[in-house]
N, C-alpha and C positions, 0 to 999 in steps of 0.2 A: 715274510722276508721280502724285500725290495730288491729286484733285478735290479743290472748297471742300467738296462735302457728303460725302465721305469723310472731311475733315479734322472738317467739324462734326459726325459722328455718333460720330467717334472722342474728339474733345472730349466731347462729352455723356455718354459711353459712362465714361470717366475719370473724370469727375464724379461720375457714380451711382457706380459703384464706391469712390470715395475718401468720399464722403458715408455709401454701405455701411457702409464699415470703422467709419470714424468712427463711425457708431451703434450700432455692434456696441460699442466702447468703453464709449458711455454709459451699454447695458444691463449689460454687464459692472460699472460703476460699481454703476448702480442697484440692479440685478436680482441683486447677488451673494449676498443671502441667502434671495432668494425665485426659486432661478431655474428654467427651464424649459426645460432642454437641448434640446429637442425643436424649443421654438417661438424661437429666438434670432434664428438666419439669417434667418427670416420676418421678425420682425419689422424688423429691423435691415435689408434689402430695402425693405420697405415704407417706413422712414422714412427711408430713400436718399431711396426714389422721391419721397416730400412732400418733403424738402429740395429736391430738382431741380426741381420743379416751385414750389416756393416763388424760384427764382432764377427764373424764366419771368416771375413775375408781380410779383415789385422790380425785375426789370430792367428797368420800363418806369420805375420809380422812380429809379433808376441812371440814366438814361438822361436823366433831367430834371435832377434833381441835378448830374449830370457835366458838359451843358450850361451850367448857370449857375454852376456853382462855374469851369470850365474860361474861360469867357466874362470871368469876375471877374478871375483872373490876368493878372498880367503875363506876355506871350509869351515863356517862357525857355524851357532845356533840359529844365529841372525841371516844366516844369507839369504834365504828363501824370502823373507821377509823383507832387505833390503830390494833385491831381486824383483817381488812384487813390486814395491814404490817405483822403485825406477823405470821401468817399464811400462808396467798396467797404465799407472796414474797417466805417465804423457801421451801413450797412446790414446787414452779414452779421454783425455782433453782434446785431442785432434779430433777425433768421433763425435763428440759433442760438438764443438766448434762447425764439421762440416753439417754435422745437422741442424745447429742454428741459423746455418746460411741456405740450409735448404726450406725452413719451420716461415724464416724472416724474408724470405725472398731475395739475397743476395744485400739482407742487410743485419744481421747478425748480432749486432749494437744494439740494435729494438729492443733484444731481449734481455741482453746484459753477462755479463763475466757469471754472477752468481748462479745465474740457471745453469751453466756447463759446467759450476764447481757442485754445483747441486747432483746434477747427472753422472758426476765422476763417482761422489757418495753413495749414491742409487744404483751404478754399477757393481760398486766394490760391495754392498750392502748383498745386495742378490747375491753372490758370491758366498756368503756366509753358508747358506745349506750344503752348498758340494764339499766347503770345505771343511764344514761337520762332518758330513758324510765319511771325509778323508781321513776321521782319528785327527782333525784341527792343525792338519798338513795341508800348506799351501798346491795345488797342483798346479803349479808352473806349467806354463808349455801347452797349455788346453785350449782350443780352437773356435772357442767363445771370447769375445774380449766386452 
């Protein structure tokens, strides 16, 4: 049987790893003519790691957000689910976005719209396990974005 914080570290654990890769992408985009075989993993690590910690501290934003947009609907099957989109998705485009201007060095267009709708997928992808985890119930309002 799986603990919650066995479930939460393995969650968190997925994240960084998928936010990894993903950034490994970006350099790969950016960095393909100036690149630094050596220094890639590191860095792509590293900007895991701020991605991850950038959903720590929206998620308190999610969390409000998700409240009042959730509170706004009408009680269907669907809310949960509208609920996600509206929220999740624009937040983690702002998340994305502030990490392409940090990945492109305050130039963000380097890398292009795709890689952030890419990373928006990549977020909501990872997301799958907890939400397995949940009986395939959204857990709105969680402190990862």
């Amino acid at each position: 049987m799986v603990t919650d914080s066995t479930q939460l570290a393995l969650y968190v654990l997925a994240k960084l790893i998928a936010y990894t890769v993903w950034c490994a992408v970006g350099i790969q985009l950016l960095w393909a003519s100036e690149r630094e075989e050596n220094g890639e993993l590191m860095a792509a690590t590293g900007y895991g790691l701020l991605r991850l910690l950038m959903g720590v501290f929206f998620g308190i934003v999610i969390w409000l957000l998700g409240t009042m947009v959730a509170g706004s609907l009408w009680k269907t099957s669907q809310r949960d689910i509208i609920t996600y989109l509206l929220v999740y998705v624009p937040v983690r485009w702002v998340e994305w976005t502030i990490l392409a201007w940090v990945i492109a060095r305050n130039s963000p267009e380097r890398i292009g719209y795709g890689w952030r709708f890419g990373g928006i997928a990549i977020s909501c992808l990872a997301d799958v396990p907890i939400i397995a985890a949940a009986g395939w119930m959204l857990p709105l309002g969680r402190f990862f974005c």
